[in-house]
C-alpha angles and dihedrals in degrees: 000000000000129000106219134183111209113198115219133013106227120100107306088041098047100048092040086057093050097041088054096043090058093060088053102259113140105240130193122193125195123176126188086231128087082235159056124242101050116221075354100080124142132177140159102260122212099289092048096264118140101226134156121254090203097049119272124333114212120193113209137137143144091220109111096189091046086051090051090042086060106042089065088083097035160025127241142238112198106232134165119202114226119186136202135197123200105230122168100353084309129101112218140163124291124218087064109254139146105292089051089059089048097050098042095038111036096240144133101214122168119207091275092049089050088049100056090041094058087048088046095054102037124103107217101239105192118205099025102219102149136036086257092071100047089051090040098050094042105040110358142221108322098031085049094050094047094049114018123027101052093046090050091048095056091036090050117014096233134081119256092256089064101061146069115282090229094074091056088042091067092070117068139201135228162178119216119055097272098149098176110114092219125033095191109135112244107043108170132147113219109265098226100036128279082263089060102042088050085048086053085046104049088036091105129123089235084056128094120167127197122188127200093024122123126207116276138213086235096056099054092075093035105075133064091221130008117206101201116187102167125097106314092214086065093051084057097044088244087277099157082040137266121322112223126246145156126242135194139220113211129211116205124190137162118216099215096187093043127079089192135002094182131068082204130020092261136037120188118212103196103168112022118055149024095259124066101221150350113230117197111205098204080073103061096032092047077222119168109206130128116274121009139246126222132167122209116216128238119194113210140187092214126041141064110349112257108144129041114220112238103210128130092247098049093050085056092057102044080054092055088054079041089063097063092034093066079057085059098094102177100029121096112208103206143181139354099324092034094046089033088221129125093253114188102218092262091053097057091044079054085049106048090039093061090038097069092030084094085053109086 
């Protein structure tokens, strides 16, 4: 059996450290931060509230072997998430619906009339190439600018029409009063918390796991195989340069007199603020306990790495780090920083699970 070293202990690492560890291999896990999970995170914070320390953490897939795989380590609490954006002084549901045209726009429209008002206000975009294209030819202009583009602005740093289609396209439109942000199949929150299922998962005799510890030079001999699961560009000593990403500031606060602040557990705020949203964790955890917690979200040019940037250019340049990463013969390059992708949770589990399946 093989000694590996797996780098990071969020998802990908965590499952590619359990997976190993079930064939036998000693695996050893470190991780810069003082914890487990990754972006992941949860904790009870000082008043007795389950929040997460990275921004919300929504479970949904429709995998059902990624769900099985996971439930291994948890139960689970059904939850679906449901979103608002304040728009015009109003909060109504995102993704855009019926009950969003009503609201903005006085009317009384059934699904046919939402229907035919969608197709009345779009602006045909061919071929779609940008975020931009994919707003403008569902919704239109004024639907796009209230509440898209300044939310992009502030989430990105950069207009619609200067990103991929693929981020606009994960939000979807439509015409019935379907107010859940996601429609996958299975949408649960761990039970006991996303800390507590990666502590079930990397809770293996083959496992050790080491925190506040960095890769080393010396590691990287040392091992048979190394799982890293970190930005790809920093394995490489940015030495085709950096890669972009967005980061994020978060602003947590805890509301002592009040059981709940938010008709929903998030609310987007796409015009007015600094921050992007308020997210109230009562909602997610289903938790009854006096006062409530909440964390508003703001999005950075310089901090921690969260969010990969989808552009043309920067595609070329993950491919260039690509490149010696496929040299690489007994390193594994997973998840969203190592893949350099926008990976929902689900996707990087898919992920780290095909990754190990080749080690024996």
């Amino acid at each position: 059996m093989s000694e590996i070293l797996v780098v990071g202990a969020g998802f990908a690492g965590a499952v590619c450290a359990e997976r190993l560890a079930s064939k036998g291999h000693t695996v050893r896990v470190i991780d810069r931060r003082p914890h487990i999970a990754g972006n992941a995170y949860d904790e009870y914070d000082e008043h007795g509230v389950l929040i997460h320390r990275y921004g919300p953490h929504i479970f949904h897939t429709n995998g059902k072997r990624i769900f099985e795989y996971l439930s291994r380590f948890t139960d689970w609490r059904f939850y679906e998430h449901r979103v608002l954006a304040e728009v015009r002084g109003q909060q109504v549901p995102i993704p855009i619906n019926r009950t969003t045209l009503n609201a903005l726009y006085d009317l009384d429209l059934d699904e046919a009339g939402a229907a035919a008002f969608f197709e009345k206000v779009r602006t045909p975009r061919s071929p779609i190439q940008t975020s931009e294209d994919v707003v403008l030819n569902s919704v239109g202009p004024e639907l796009c600018d209230l509440f898209f583009r300044g939310y992009t602005r502030k989430q990105w740093g950069r207009d619609l029409s200067e990103l991929s289609a693929g981020v606009a396209a994960r939000i979807p439109t439509r015409t019935n009063d379907d107010d859940r942000y996601f429609t996958d199949t299975f949408q649960f929150m761990p039970a006991a918390g996303y800390t507590v299922m990666f502590q079930n998962m990397l809770d293996h005799p083959n496992i050790t796991v080491e925190l506040g510890v960095e890769l080393s030079a010396q590691d990287r001999s040392a091992y048979d195989h190394i799982v890293y699961t970190g930005p790809i560009d920093e394995y490489f000593g940015y030495c085709f340069g950096r890669l972009p990403y967005r980061s994020l500031n978060f602003e947590h606060q805890h509301l002592p007199d009040v059981d709940q602040v938010q008709k929903v557990g998030t609310v987007n705020y796409p015009n007015e603020h600094d921050y992007t949203r308020i997210t109230e964790f009562k909602h997610l955890s289903g938790q009854k306990v006096a006062g409530t917690s909440i964390v508003r979200e703001y999005p950075a040019a310089e901090g921690d790495p969260y969010y990969p940037v989808p552009r043309p250019e920067n595609e070329a340049l993950f491919q260039q780090y690509r490149a010696l990463a496929d040299k690489e013969s007994n390193v594994l390059f997973v998840g969203r920083l190592a893949q350099y992708r926008y990976y929902n949770m689900d996707q990087v589990v898919g992920a780290a699970l095909a990754a190990v399946e080749d080690i024996a």
